[in-house]
Structure formats: structure tokens, C-alpha cells
C-alpha positions in Angstrom: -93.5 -50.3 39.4 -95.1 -46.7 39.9 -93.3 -44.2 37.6 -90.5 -41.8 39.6 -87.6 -39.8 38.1 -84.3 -38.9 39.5 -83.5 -35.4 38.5 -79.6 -34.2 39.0 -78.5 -31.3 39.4 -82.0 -30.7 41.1 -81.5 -26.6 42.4 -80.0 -25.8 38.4 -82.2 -23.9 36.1 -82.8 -26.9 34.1 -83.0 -29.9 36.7 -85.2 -27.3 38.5 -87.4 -26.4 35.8 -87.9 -30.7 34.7 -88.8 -31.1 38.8 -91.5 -28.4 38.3 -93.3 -30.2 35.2 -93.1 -33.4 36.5 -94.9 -32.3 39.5 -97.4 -30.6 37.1 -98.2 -33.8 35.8 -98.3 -35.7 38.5 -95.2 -37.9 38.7 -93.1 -38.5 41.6 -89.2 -36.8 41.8 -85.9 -37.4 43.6 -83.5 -34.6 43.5 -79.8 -34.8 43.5 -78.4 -32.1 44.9 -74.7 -31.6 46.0 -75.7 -29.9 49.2 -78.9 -28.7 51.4 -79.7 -24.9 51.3 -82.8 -22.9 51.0 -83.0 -24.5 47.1 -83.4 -27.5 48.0 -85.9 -27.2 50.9 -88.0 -25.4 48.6 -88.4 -28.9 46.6 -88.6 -30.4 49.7 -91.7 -28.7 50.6 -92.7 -29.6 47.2 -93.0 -33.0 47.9 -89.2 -33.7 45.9 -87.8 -36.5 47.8 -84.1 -34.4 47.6 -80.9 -36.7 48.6 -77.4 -35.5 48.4 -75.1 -36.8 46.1 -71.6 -36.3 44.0 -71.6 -37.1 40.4 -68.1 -37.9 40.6 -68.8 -40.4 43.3 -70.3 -44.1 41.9 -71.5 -45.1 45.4 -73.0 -41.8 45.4 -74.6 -42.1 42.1 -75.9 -45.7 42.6 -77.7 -45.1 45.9 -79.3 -41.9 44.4 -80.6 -44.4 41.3 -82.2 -47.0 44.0 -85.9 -47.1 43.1 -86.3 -44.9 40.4 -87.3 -46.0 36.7 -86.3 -43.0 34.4 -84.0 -40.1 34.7 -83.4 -36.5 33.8 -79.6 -36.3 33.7 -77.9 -32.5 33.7 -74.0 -31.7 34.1 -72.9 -28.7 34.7 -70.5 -26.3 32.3 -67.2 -28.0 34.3 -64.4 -30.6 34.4 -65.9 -34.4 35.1 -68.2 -34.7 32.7 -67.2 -38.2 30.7 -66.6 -39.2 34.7 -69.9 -38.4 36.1 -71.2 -39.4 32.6 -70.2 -43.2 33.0 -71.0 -43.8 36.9 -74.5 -43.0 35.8 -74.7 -45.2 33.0 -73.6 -47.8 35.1 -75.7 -47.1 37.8 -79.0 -46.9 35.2 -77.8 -50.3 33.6 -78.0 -51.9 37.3 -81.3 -50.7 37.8 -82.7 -51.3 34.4 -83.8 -48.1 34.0 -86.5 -47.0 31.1 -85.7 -44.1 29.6 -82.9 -41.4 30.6 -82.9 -37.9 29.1 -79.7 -36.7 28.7 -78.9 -32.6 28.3 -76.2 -32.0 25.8 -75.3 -29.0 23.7 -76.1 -28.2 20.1 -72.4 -27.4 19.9 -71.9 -30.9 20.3 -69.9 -32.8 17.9 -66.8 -34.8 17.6 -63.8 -31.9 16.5 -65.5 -29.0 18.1 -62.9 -26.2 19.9 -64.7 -26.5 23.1 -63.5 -28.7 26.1 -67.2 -28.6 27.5 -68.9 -29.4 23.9 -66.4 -31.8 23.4 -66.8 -33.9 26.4 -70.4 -33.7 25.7 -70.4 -35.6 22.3 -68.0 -38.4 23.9 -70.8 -38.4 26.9 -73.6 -39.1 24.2 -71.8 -42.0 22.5 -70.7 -43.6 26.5 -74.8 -43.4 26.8 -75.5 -44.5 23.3 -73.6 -47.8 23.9 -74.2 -48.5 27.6 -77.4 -50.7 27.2 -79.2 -47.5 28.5 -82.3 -46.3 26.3 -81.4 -42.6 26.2 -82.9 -39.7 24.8 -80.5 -36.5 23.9 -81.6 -33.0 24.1 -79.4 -30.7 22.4 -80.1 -26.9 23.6 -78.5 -24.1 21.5 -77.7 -21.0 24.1 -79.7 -20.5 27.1 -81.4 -17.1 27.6 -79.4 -17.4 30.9 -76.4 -16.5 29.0 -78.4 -13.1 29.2 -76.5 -12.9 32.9 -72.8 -12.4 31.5 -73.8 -9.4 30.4 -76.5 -8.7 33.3 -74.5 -6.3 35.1 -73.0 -4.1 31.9 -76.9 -3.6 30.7 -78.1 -2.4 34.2 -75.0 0.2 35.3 -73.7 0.9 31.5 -76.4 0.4 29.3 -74.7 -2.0 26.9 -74.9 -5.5 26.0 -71.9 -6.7 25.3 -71.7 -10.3 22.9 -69.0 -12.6 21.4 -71.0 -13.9 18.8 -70.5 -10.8 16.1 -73.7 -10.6 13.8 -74.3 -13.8 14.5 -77.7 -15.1 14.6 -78.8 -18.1 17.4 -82.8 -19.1 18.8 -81.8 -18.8 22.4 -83.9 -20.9 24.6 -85.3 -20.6 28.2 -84.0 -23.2 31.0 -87.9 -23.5 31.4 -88.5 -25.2 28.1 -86.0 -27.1 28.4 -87.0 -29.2 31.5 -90.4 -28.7 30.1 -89.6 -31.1 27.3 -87.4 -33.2 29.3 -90.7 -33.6 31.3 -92.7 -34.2 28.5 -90.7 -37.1 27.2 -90.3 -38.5 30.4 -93.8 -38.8 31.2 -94.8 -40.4 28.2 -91.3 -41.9 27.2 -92.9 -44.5 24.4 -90.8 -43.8 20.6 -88.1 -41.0 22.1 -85.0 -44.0 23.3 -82.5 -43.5 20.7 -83.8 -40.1 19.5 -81.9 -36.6 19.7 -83.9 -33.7 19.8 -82.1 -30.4 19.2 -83.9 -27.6 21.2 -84.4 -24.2 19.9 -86.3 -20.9 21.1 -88.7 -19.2 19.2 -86.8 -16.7 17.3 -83.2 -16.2 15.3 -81.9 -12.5 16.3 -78.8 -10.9 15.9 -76.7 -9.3 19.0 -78.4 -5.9 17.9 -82.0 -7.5 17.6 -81.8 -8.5 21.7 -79.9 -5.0 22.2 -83.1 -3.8 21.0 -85.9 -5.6 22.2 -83.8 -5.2 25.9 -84.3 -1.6 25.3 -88.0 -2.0 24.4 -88.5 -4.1 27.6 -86.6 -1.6 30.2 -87.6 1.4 28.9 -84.1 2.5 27.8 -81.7 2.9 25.1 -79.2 -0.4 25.0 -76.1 -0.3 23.2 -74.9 -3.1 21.0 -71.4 -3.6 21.7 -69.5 -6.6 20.0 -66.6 -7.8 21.5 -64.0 -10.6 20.8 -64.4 -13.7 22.6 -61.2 -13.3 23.9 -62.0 -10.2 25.2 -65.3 -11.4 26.9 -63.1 -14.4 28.4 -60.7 -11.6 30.2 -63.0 -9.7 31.5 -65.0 -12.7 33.2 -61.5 -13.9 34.3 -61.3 -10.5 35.9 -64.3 -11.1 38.1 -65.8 -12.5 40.8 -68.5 -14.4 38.5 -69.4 -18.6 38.8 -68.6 -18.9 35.4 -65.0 -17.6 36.2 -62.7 -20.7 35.7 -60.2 -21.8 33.4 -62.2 -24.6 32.1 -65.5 -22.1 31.4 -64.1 -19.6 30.1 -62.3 -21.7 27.7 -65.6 -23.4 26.4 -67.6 -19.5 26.0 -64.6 -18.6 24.1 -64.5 -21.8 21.9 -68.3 -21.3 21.2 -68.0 -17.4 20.7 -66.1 -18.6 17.4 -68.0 -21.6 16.5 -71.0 -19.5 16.4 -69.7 -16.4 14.7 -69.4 -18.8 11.4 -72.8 -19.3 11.1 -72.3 -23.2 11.3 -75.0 -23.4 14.6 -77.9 -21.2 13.3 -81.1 -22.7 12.8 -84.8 -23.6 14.0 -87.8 -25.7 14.4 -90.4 -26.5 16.3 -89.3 -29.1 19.0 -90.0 -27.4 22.2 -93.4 -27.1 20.8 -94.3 -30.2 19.0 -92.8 -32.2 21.9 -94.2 -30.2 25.2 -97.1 -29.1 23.2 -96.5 -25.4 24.7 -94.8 -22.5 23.0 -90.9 -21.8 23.8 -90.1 -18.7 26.1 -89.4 -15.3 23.8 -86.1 -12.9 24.9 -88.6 -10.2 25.9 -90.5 -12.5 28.3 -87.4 -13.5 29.8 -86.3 -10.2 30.6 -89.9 -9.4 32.0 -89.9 -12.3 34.0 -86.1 -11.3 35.3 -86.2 -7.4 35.1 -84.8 -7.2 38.6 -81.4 -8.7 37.0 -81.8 -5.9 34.1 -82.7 -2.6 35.9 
């Protein structure tokens, strides 16, 4: 059977970003999607085959998993994870698929305050003992956390965090579905392996306040707040992220990380993609128009 991979959430930053490597080397894609839209006609021009499906839906999730042999499986930061988590298992079993590559969260473990990282860790163990050779990537913070604080940087010149002094590696969408790629393509000695994904430098809150004011050409200010206090004022607007389940997980992690007890690096994205993770300032380069 020729190699294809289904690739949910197919219009995210990571599912995206995995769709965009796999064509790089080669290898045919399905996308999930949850609806049609300019995203998703963009991978159809790609050559994607894009279907639409709900993760919450088993029919949905089964038909999607028809004539594929590995996946590339991505949730988003929202109720119905453990749900979503075991139709696709079940679907995979059916199909006998090879290898899946599941994202998860390095603030995944068993008695962590988050809802999200929570459900996360029960999702890893539901794949661990489905049948289903699985592969976990664990991501600590995504640069595109960067767009909380997006609009505070470009009208008030101040990048505001929960995560005190804090320091974290915070790594690119890109790498991410980069090494998801990676390991898909070649999926020989990764089942039964997690991986947990860093970027390519530990900084402090005042260390990004400062290489964003390096990039833009202007003076940042640093401004630490509670989490709390960050989860009010995204409850007070008319951002994505705003709901009750969200907010409750960026608070949870603004704590977590403030302890230290998620710092830490290595050389993953490197070793396993064979390419160098994404650095803050490139990020902002490659997104100034969100900065300035």
C-alpha cells in the first residue's frame, strides 16, 4: 500500500505546517478540516486531498481514516479531547494503521492544574493501550503564544506574561509539523517513543521583551502579570482563545511554569528533522505585520 497520511486539524498551525513537509518529501496527504474556506482550498490546490470531518463524530472520524496508513493527529486547546481522542483510536485499530503521531503538551502529566494538560495525559495512555503504534510529541509553549500579547506590543509597547522570571524554549508550529513529518516519513524505531519538543533557546519574559525590541526597532516593556490577571483580560475580549475552558488551562500553566518544574532543552527538533528549530527573533521577522 503506497504511503498517505491523514492530517487533522489540517488549516491549524501545526496540522498545516506537517501537510507542508510531507509534501516536501513527497508523500501523499488527506486533510481533515471542520469546514471549507479559503484555508482549505489553498491545500487543495496543493494537491491535499481535504475532506470534512468532526472529531467528535466516529462515523466522521472513520470515513476520514479510509485508505490511509499513518496519521498526524492534533486537537485543539478545547473540551472533547479524551472523546475525539478514542474515536480515532478506534478508527486507526480498524484500519491497522502504522504509525500515528500524536501532539500532546509538555505540561502533560497525571495531577497537573490544567483541564487541557490533563486530558492530554489521559489521551496518551487511551493511545498507549489501543493496539495503535503511537508516537507522542510533547511541545513546551508555542511561539504563537507570542499573539496574546500581539496587540499590547504593537499599540502599547509592552509584552505582557504570566510566567514571572520564568524561563521556557518556546518552539515554532513549524518545527513541530516538521518533526511530525519527519517521523512519519520514515516511521521505523519511533512507535512507543515520546519525544518532548523544545526551541532553540531558554529566555526569560525580559529576554523576548528584548530581542522584540531589537527586531521592531523599538523599546518593549516587560510587564509581568498574574495569570489571573492575564485570564481576565482575555475574558474581556473578543479573542479565540476566550472561553471558559482556555482560559482556565493558560491560567493553570502560568503557575505550573512559574515553578521552574517545565524548564529545560535538547536537541529533538534537530536530531529528529535534521534542521535547526525556529529562534523568537525569526518568528517575529517572519510575523512583523502582527507586531508593528
Amino acid at each position: 500500500m503506497e504511503t498517505k497520511v491523514l492530517v487533522t486539524g489540517g488549516t491549524g498551525p501545526s496540522g498545516s505546517n506537517a501537510i507542508k513537509s510531507l509534501l516536501e518529501l513527497q508523500i501523499p496527504v488527506r486533510a481533515m478540516v471542520r469546514k471549507l474556506d479559503d484555508r482549505s482550498a489553498a491545500l487543495s490546490a496543493q494537491g491535499v486531498e481535504v475532506v470534512i470531518g468532526d472529531m467528535n463524530d466516529f462515523n466522521s472520524v472513520s470515513a476520514a481514516m479510509k485508505g490511509v496508513n499513518r496519521a498526524f493527529f492534533v486537537y485543539p486547546v478545547q473540551a472533547g479531547l479524551i472523546q475525539a481522542t478514542s474515536y480515532f483510536a478506534q478508527a486507526a485499530l480498524e484500519e491497522k494503521l502504522e504509525l500515528v503521531v500524536n501532539i500532546s503538551q509538555r505540561t502533560s502529566t497525571r495531577n497537573v492544574p490544567s483541564k487541557s494538560a490533563q486530558d492530554h495525559w489521559i489521551a496518551e495512555r487511551l493511545l498507549d493501550r489501543s493496539g495503535v503504534p503511537v508516537t507522542h510529541l510533547q511541545p513546551t509553549l508555542f511561539m504563537e503564544w507570542l499573539a496574546y500579547f500581539a496587540q499590547e506590543i504593537k499599540e502599547n509597547n509592552r509584552f505582557i506574561s504570566p510566567f514571572g522570571e520564568a524561563r521556557y524554549g518556546a518552539i515554532n508550529s513549524e518545527d513541530i509539523g516538521r518533526v511530525g513529518a519527519a517521523i512519519l516519513a520514515k516511521p521505523e524505531g519511533h512507535a512507543g517513543k515520546t519525544y518532548r519538543i523544545y526551541g532553540p533557546e531558554e529566555l526569560t519574559g525580559q529576554q523576548i521583551a528584548t530581542i522584540i525590541s531589537d527586531v521592531l526597532q523599538k523599546d518593549i516593556a516587560f510587564i509581568p502579570v498574574e495569570p489571573e490577571a492575564l485570564g481576565e483580560i482575555i475574558g474581556a475580549s473578543d479573542s479565540p482563545f476566550n472561553t471558559p475552558y482556555t482560559i482556565q488551562h493558560i491560567v493553570a500553566i502560568g503557575h505550573m511554569f512559574r515553578t521552574g518544574e517545565f524548564e529545560g532543552m535538547n536537541n529533538n527538533v534537530e536530531e529528529l528533522s535534521g534542521r535547526k528549530p525556529l529562534a523568537i527573533a525569526d518568528f517575529v521577522r517572519n510575523n512583523i505585520g502582527m507586531f508593528q
